[in-house]
C-alpha positions as CSV (number, residue, x, y, z in Angstrom):
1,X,103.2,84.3,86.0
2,X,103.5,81.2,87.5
3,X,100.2,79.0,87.4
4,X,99.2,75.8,89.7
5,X,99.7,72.6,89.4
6,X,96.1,71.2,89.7
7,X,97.4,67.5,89.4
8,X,95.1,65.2,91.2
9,X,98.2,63.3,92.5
10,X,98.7,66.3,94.4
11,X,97.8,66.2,98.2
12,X,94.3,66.1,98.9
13,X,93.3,64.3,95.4
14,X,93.2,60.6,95.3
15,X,96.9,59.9,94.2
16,X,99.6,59.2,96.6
17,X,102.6,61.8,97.1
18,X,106.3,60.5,96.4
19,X,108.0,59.3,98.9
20,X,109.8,61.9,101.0
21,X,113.2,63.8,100.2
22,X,115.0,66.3,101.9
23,X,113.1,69.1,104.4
24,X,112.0,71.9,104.3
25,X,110.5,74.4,106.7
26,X,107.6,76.9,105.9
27,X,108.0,80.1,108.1
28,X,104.3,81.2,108.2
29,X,100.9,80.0,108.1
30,X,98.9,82.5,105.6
31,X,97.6,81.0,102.7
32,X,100.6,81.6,100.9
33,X,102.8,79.2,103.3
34,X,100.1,76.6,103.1
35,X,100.2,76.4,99.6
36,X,104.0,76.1,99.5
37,X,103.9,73.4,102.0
38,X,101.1,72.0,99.8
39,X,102.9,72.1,97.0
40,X,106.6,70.9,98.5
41,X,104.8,68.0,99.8
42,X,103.4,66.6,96.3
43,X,107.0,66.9,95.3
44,X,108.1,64.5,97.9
45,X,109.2,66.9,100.2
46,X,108.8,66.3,103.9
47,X,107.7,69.7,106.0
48,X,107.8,71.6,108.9
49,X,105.3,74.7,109.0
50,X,105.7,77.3,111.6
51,X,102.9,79.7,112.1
52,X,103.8,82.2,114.9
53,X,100.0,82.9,115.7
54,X,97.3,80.6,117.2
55,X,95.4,80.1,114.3
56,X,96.5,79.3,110.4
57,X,95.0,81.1,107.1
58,X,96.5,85.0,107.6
59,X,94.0,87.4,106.3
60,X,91.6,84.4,105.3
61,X,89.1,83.5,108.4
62,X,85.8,82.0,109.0
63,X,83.6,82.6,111.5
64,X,80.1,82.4,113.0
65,X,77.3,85.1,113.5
66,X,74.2,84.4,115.0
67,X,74.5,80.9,114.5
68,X,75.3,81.3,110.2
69,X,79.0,81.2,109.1
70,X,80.5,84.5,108.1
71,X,84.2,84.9,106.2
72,X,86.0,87.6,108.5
73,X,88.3,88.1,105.7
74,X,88.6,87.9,101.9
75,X,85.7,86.5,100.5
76,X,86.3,85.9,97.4
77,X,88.8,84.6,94.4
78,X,89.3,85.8,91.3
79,X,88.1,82.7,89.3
80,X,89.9,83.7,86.1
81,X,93.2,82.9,87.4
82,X,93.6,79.3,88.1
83,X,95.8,79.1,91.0
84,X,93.2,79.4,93.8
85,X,90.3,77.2,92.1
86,X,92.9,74.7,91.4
87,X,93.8,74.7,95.0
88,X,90.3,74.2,96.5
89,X,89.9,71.2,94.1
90,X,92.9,69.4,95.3
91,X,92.0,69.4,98.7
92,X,88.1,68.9,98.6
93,X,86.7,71.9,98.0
94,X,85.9,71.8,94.3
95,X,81.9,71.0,94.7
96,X,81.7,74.1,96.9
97,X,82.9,76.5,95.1
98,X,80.3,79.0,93.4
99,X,80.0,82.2,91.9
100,X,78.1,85.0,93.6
101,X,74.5,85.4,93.1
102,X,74.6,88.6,92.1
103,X,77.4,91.1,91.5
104,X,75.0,93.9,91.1
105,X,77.4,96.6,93.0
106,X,77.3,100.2,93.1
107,X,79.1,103.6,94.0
108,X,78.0,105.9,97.1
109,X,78.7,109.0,95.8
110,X,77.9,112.6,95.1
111,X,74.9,111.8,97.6
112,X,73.4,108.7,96.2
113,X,73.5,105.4,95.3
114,X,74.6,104.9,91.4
115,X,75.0,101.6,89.6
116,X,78.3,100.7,88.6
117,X,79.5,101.4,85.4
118,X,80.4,99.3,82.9
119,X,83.3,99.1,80.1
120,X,86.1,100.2,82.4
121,X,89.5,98.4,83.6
122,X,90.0,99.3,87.4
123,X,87.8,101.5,87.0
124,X,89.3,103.8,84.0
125,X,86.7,103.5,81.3
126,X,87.0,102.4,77.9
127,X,83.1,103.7,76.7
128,X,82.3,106.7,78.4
129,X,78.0,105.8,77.2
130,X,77.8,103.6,80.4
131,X,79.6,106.0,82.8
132,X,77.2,108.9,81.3
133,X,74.4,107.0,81.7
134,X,75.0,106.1,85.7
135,X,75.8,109.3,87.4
136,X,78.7,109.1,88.8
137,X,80.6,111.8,87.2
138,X,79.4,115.4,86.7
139,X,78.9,117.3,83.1
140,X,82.7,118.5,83.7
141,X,84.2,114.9,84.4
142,X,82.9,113.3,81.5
143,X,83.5,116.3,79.0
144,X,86.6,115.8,80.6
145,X,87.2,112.2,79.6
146,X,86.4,113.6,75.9
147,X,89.4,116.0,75.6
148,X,92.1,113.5,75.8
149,X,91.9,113.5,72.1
150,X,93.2,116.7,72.2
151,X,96.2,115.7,74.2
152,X,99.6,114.7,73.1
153,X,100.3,110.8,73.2
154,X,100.7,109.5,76.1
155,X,103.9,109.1,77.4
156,X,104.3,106.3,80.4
157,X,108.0,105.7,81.3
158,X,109.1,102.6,83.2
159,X,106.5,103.1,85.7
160,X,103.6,105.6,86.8
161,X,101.0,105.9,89.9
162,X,98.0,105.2,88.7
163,X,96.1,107.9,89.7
164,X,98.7,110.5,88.7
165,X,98.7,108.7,84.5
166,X,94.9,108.3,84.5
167,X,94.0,112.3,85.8
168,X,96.6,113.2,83.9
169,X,94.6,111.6,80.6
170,X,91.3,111.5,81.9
171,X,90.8,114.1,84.7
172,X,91.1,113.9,88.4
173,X,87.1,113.1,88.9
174,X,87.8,109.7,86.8
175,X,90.0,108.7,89.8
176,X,88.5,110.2,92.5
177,X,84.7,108.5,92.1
178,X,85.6,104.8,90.0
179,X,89.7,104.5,90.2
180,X,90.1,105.0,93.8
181,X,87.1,103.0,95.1
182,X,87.9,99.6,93.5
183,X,92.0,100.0,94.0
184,X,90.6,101.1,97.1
185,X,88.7,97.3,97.8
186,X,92.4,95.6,96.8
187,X,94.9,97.6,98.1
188,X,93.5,99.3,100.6
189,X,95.4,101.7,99.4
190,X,96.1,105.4,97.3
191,X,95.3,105.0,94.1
192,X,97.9,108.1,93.5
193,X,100.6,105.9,94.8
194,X,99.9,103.0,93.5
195,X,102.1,101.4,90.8
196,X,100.2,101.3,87.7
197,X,103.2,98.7,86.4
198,X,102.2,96.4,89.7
199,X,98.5,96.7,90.2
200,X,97.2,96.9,86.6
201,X,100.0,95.6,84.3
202,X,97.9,94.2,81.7
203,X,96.6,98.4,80.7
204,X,100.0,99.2,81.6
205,X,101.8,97.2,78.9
206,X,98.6,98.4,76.5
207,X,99.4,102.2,77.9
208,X,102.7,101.8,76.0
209,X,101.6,100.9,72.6
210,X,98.2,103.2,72.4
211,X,98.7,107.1,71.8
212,X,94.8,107.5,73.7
213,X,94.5,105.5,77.2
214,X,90.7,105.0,76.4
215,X,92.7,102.8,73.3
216,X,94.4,101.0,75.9
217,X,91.3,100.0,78.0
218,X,89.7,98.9,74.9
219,X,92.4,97.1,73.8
220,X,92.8,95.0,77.4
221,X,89.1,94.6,77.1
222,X,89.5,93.0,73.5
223,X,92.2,90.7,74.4
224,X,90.5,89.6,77.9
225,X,87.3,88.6,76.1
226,X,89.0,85.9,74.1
227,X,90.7,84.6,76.7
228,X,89.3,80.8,77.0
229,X,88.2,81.9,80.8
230,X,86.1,84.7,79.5
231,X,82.7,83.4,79.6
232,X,83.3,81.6,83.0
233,X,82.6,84.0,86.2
234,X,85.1,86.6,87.2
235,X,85.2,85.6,91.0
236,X,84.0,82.8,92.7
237,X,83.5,81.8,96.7
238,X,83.0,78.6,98.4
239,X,80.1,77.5,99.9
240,X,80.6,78.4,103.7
241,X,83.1,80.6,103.0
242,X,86.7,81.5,101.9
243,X,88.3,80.9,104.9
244,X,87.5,77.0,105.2
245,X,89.8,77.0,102.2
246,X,92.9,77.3,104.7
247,X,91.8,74.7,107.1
248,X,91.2,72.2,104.2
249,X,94.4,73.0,102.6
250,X,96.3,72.1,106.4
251,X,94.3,69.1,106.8
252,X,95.6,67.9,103.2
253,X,99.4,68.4,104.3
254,X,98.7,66.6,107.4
255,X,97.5,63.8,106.0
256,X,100.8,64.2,103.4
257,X,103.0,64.0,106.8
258,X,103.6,67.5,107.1
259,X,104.6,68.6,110.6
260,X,102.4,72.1,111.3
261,X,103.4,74.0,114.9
262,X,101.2,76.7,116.0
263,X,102.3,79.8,118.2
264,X,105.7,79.3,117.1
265,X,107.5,82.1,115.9
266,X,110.8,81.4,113.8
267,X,113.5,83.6,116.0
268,X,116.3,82.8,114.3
269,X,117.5,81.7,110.7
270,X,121.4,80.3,110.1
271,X,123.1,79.2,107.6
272,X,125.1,75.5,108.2
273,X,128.1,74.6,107.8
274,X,126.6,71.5,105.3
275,X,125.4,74.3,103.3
276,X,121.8,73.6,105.3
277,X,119.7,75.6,107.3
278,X,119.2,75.9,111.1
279,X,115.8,77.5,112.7
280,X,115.6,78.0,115.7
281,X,111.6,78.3,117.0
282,X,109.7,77.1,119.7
283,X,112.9,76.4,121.6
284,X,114.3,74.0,119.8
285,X,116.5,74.0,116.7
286,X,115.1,72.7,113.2
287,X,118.0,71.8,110.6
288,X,116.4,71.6,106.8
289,X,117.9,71.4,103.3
290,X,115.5,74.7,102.5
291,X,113.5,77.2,104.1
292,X,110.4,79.4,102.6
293,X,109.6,82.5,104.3
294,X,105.5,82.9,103.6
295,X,105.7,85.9,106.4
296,X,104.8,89.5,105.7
297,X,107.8,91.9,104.7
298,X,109.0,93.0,108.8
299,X,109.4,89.0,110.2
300,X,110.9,88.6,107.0
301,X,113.9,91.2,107.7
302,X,114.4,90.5,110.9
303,X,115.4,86.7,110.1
304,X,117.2,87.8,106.8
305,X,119.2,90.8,108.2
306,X,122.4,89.0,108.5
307,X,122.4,86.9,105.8
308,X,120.6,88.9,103.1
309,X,121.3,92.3,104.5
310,X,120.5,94.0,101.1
311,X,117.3,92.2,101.0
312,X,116.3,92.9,105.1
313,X,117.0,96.7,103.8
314,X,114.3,96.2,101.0
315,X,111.8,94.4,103.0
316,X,111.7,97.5,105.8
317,X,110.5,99.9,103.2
318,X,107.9,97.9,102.4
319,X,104.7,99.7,104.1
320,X,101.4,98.5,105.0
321,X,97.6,99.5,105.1
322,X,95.7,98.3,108.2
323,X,91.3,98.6,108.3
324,X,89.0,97.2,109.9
325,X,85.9,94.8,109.0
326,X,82.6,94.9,111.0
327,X,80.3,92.0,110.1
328,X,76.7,92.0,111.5
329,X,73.0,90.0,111.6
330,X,70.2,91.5,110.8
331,X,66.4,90.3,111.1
332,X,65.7,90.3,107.4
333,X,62.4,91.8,108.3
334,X,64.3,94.7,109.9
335,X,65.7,96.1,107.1
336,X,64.4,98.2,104.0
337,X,64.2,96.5,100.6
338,X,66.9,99.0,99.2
339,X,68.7,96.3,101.0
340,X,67.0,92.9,100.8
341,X,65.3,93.5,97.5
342,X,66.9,94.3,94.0
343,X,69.7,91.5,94.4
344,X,72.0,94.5,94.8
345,X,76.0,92.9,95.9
346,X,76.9,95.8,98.0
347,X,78.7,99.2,97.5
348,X,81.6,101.4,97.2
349,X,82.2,104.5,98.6
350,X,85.0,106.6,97.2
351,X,87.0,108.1,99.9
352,X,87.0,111.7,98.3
353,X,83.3,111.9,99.7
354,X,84.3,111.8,102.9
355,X,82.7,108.9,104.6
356,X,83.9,106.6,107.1
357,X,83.0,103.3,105.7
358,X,84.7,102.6,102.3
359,X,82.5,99.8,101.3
360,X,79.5,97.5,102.4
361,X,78.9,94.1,101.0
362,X,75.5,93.0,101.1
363,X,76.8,88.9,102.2
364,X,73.1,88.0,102.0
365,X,72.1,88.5,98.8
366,X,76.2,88.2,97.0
367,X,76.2,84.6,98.5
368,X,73.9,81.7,98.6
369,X,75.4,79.9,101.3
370,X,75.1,83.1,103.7
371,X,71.4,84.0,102.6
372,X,70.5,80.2,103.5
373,X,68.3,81.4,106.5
374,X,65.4,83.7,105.3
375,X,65.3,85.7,108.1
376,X,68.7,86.7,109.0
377,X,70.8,88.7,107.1
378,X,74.2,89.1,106.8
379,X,76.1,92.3,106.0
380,X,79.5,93.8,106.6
381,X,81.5,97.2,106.0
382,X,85.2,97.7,106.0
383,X,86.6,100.9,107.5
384,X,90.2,102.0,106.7
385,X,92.7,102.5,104.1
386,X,96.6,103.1,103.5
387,X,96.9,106.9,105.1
388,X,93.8,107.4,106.0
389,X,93.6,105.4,109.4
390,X,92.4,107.5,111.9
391,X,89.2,105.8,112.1
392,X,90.5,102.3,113.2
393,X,91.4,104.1,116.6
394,X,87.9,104.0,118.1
395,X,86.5,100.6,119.4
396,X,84.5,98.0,118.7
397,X,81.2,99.4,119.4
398,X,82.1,102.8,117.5
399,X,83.0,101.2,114.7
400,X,79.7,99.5,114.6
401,X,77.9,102.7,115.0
402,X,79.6,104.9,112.5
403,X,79.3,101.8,110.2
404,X,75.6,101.9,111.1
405,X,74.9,105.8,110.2
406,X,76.8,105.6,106.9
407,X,74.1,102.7,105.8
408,X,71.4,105.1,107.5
409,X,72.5,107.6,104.9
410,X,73.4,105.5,102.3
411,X,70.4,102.9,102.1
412,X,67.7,103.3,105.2
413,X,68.9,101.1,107.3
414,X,67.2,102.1,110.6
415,X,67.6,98.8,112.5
416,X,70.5,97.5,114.7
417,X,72.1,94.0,114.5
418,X,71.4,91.4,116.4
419,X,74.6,90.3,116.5
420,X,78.0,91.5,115.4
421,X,81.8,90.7,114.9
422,X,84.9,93.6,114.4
423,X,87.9,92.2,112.7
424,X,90.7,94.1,112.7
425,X,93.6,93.8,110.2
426,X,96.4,96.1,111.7
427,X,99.3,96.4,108.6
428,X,97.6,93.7,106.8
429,X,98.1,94.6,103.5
430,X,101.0,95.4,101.8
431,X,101.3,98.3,99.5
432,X,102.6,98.8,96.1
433,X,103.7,102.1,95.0
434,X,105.7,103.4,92.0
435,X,108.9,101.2,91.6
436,X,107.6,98.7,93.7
437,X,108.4,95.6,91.1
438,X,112.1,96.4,91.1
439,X,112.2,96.4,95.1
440,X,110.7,92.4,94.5
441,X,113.3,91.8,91.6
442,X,116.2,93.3,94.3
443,X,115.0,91.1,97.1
444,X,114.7,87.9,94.7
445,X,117.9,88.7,93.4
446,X,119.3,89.1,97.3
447,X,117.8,85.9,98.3
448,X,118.4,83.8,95.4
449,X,122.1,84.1,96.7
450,X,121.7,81.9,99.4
451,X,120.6,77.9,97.8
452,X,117.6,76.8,99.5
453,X,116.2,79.7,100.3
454,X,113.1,81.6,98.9
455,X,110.5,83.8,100.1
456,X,106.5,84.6,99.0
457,X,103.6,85.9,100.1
458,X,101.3,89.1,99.1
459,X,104.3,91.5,98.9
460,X,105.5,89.8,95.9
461,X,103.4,89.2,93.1
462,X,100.2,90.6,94.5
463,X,97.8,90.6,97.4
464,X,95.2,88.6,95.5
465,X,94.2,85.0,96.8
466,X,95.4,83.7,93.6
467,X,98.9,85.6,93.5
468,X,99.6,84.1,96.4
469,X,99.2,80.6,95.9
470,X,101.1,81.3,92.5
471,X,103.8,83.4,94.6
472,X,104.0,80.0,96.6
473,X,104.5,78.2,93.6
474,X,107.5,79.5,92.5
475,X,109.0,79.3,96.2
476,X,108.4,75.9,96.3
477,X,109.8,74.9,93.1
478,X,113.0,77.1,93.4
479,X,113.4,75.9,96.8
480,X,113.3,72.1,95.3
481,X,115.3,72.4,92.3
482,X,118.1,73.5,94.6
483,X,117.7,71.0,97.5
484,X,116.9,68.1,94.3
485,X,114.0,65.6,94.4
486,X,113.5,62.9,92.9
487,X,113.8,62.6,89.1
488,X,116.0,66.0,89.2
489,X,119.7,66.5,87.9
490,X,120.3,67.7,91.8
């Protein structure tokens, strides 16, 4: 996996970028096109972005509630990979970002709230004493965990869903109650369609070597904890939240010359007769010596379907998971201290127990920056997940409400907001199912046909803040070393 270049030459650090050569356009504003304009520009690369929305950072967003700033998206990076860190520093974030306060989380399930368990990977455990110990599974579930000894080795094949290997080993309650609800928080997705190649290919590659999956997660806990990023925190947010980090990274490119168009959609992508590229946006006609598509999997076909046909075939069966986040204020001295007090992070709530909301964050106490004012507190619950939608179709205020008697149940919470925000993501995050890594490695192959052109974004190397910007990465540098910069061979 690709990691970032955290260069302080970069733009956004105090050196100066080369002086430009050649053009390319970015099609698509996320955080994954940013940071492939980001990086194309520190390689002396002038660029055109084109976002076809009003507003730039895809599924990252800020906002304000009650007069306190509130992420509307992800709000969070996984500080162990360097990519998204690396990226904050460049572009002036660096003394901002901070770990959460707490990370004290727990599972809503079986009719209570029961802390987390410790000693797992995703969720499949590697010590069954900590999983005993909290609750979450009953007498059967753990004696289950027990018998794989008993089994045959296991046998994993190419690829496996993850749910399907780990009941399979473990027993169905292992993935119904831990498995499902933290895929659950990435994906938004089934945990018995997810790839376990894809989502989890660090206990996959172990999965192959270890007759006993409990072996495996051991194994991948070993080798993480001598990592040289062990000790450090595993995520990390920025003060104010994740979503400045797209605005800062557009205001660095701009100052880099970058060219950045709003509510421009790319409707059309040619090939030239130079052997250059032609899009057509915002009705006029922008010729480049490369393009990057940073867009999710359908705007992607649709410009790619006559030159990369095989690759526009790939992208359309790529599905999506759409849900819902409702964020809300709180007087502090409104709610019950199984909320305020403890220094509790949140919750998860597996989906086999039947509730609407599939998780709550607890914003107040997880951040420092969003528990700044004593006597508001911040909160928010997502509601939604790859086939299991129907929720999403009631409004606003409904969402609120069911989100409001699921805490009731959950924690106490009697009180209603004093102010609230719904963000809807509708297909916002792309699934990964069994074989899913060879449909990447056919559209690569497709699109590395065509000089000049190359394509990233969550679909590709994962949804994670971090994948992305590395995803980004590897555009930008395929896309240079076939246009040539200076000090190349091109």
């Amino acid at each position: 996996m690709h990691e970032a270049d955290t260069r302080t030459d970069r733009p956004g650090g105090p050196g100066a970028p080369a002086a430009p050569h050649g053009h390319v356009v970015v099609i698509g504003g996320g955080i994954a096109g940013l940071a492939a304009a980001h990086r194309l520009l520190a390689d002396g690369v002038r660029v055109t972005l084109l976002e076809a929305g009003p507003r730039l950072g895809g599924k990252l967003r800020s906002g304000e509630l009650a007069g306190a700033p509130v992420d509307l998206g992800a709000e969070s990076v996984l500080a162990r990979r360097p990519e998204a860190v690396g990226l904050a520093r460049a572009v002036g974030l660096g003394d901002a970002l901070q770990p959460p306060a707490t990370a004290t989380a727990h599972l809503w399930t079986r009719g209570a709230l029961r802390p987390m368990p410790r000693g797992h990977v995703m969720g499949v455990p590697g010590d069954p004493a900590p999983l005993a110990a909290s609750g979450v599974l009953s007498p059967e579930g753990l004696a289950r965990i027990g018998a794989e000894r008993d089994l045959p080795p296991a046998e994993i094949g190419e690829d496996v869903a993850v749910g399907a290997f780990v009941a399979a080993r473990l027993g169905h309650e292992v993935v119904d109650r831990l498995v499902e609800p933290l895929l659950g928080g990435v994906y938004a997705g089934d945990a018995y369609r997810i790839s376990l190649r894809a989502a989890v290919p660090q206990l996959f590659a172990a999965a192959r070597t270890h007759a006993l999956l409990g072996d495996a997660v051991r194994d991948v806990q070993r080798r993480a904890a001598r990592q040289p990023q062990a000790a450090g925190p595993v995520f990390a947010g920025i003060d104010g939240g994740i979503g400045r980090l797209p605005a800062a990274v557009a205001d660095a490119c701009r100052a880099a010359g970058a060219r950045i168009l709003l509510d421009t959609p790319a409707r059309e992508l040619v090939r030239t007769a130079a052997g250059g590229w032609r899009v057509v946006a915002g009705g006029e006609a922008i010729d480049a010596d490369g393009v990057i598509l940073a867009t999710p999997a359908g705007p992607a076909a649709r410009l790619l379907a006559a030159l990369a046909p095989a690759a526009a075939a790939e992208l359309d069966g790529v599905s999506y998971a759409s849900m819902a986040l409702v964020t809300m204020a709180f007087r502090t001295a409104d709610l019950p201290a199984s909320v305020t007090g403890g220094g509790a992070s949140g919750f998860l709530v597996p989906p086999v127990d039947g509730r609407t909301i599939k998780a709550s964050t607890f914003s107040s106490n997880k951040w420092a920056w969003a528990g700044a004012d004593p006597d508001l507190f911040l909160l928010r619950t997502s509601v939604g997940r790859h086939g299991d939608e129907k929720d999403l179709g009631r409004d606003d205020a409904d969402l609120v409400d069911v989100s409001l008697a699921d805490l009731g149940e959950a924690v106490g919470l009697a009180a209603r907001p004093v102010a609230r925000a719904v963000t809807r993501w509708d297909a916002g995050l792309p699934q990964y199912p069994v074989g899913h890594l060879d449909r990447v490695a056919r559209i690569r192959a497709s699109v590395a046909a065509l000089p000049g052109l190359a394509v990233c974004g969550a679909l590709y190397d994962g949804v994670g803040i971090p994948a992305c910007i590395a995803s980004a990465g590897l555009a930008a540098d395929a896309v240079t070393a076939a246009i040539g910069t200076p000090g190349s061979d091109h």
